[in-house]
C-alpha positions in Angstrom: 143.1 42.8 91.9 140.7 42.4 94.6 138.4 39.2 94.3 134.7 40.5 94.9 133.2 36.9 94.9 135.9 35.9 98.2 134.8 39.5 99.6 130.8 39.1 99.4 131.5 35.5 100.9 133.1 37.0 104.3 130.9 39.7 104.4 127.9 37.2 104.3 129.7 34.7 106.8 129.8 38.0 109.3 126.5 38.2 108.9 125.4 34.8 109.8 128.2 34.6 112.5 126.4 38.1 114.2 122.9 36.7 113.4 121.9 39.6 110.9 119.2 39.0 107.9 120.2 36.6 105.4 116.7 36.1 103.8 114.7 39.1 103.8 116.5 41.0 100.3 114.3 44.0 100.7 115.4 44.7 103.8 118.7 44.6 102.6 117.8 46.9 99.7 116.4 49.8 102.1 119.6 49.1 104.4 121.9 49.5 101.6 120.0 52.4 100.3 120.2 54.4 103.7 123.7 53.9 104.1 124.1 55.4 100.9 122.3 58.7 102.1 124.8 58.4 105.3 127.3 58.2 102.7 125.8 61.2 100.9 125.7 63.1 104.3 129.0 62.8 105.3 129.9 64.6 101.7 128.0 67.1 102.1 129.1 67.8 105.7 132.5 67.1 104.5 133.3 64.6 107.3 136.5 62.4 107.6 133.8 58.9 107.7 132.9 59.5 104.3 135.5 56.5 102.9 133.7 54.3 105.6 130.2 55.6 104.9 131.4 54.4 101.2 132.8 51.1 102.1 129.3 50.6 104.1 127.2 50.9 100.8 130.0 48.8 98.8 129.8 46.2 102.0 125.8 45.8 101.3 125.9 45.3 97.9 128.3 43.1 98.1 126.2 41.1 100.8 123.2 41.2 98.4 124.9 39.7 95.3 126.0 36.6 97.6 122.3 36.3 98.8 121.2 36.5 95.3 124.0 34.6 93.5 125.2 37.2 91.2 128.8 37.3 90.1 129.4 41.2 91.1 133.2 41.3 89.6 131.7 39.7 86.4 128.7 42.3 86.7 130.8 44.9 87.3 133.7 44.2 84.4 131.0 43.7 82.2 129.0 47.0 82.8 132.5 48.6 82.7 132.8 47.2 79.1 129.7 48.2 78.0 129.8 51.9 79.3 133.2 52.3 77.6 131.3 51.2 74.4 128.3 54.1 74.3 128.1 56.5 72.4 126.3 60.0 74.0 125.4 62.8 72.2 123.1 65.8 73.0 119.5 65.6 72.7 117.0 68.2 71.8 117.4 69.9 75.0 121.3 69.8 75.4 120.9 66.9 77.6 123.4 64.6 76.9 121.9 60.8 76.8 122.7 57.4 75.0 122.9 58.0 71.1 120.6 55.0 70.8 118.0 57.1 72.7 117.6 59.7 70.4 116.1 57.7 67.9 113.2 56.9 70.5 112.9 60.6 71.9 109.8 62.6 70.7 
């Protein structure tokens, strides 16, 4: 298995070693979230980059959750574990959405 917290450290040391934001997190927020629309680009034009336009976005997030000290593989395994526990049933509308939501929906 690949270790996510060794990963986010390199990607951060190529970013100090190149001289590229380390501080500004919104910056790194809008960056990640256009490489994710290159990423969605390339889908829809079907283009052989799309892995790399992937790899991009997973690079940046990775980057981020070193600058802002969060576990990512812990996140992630844990989100992972939690999603496999919902329960999703249709609402009103044939939208399917959490179970614990349609006690909320009006």
């Amino acid at each position: 298995m690949v270790n996510l917290k060794k990963l986010s450290e390199e990607v951060y040391q190529n970013k100090v070693k190149h001289n590229f934001n380390t501080t500004n997190i919104e910056m790194e927020f809008c960056l990640a979230y256009g490489e994710l629309g290159e990423a969605y680009i390339a889908y829809l034009k079907q283009k052989e980059d799309l892995g790399e336009e992937l790899a991009d976005v997973a690079i940046y997030l990775l980057e981020i959750s070193h600058m802002l000290n969060v576990d990512l593989e812990k996140e992630i395994l844990h989100k992972i574990d939690k999603n496999s526990k919902r329960v999703y049933k249709e609402n009103s509308k044939g939208v399917l959405v959490k179970e614990e939501e349609l006690k909320t929906e009006v």
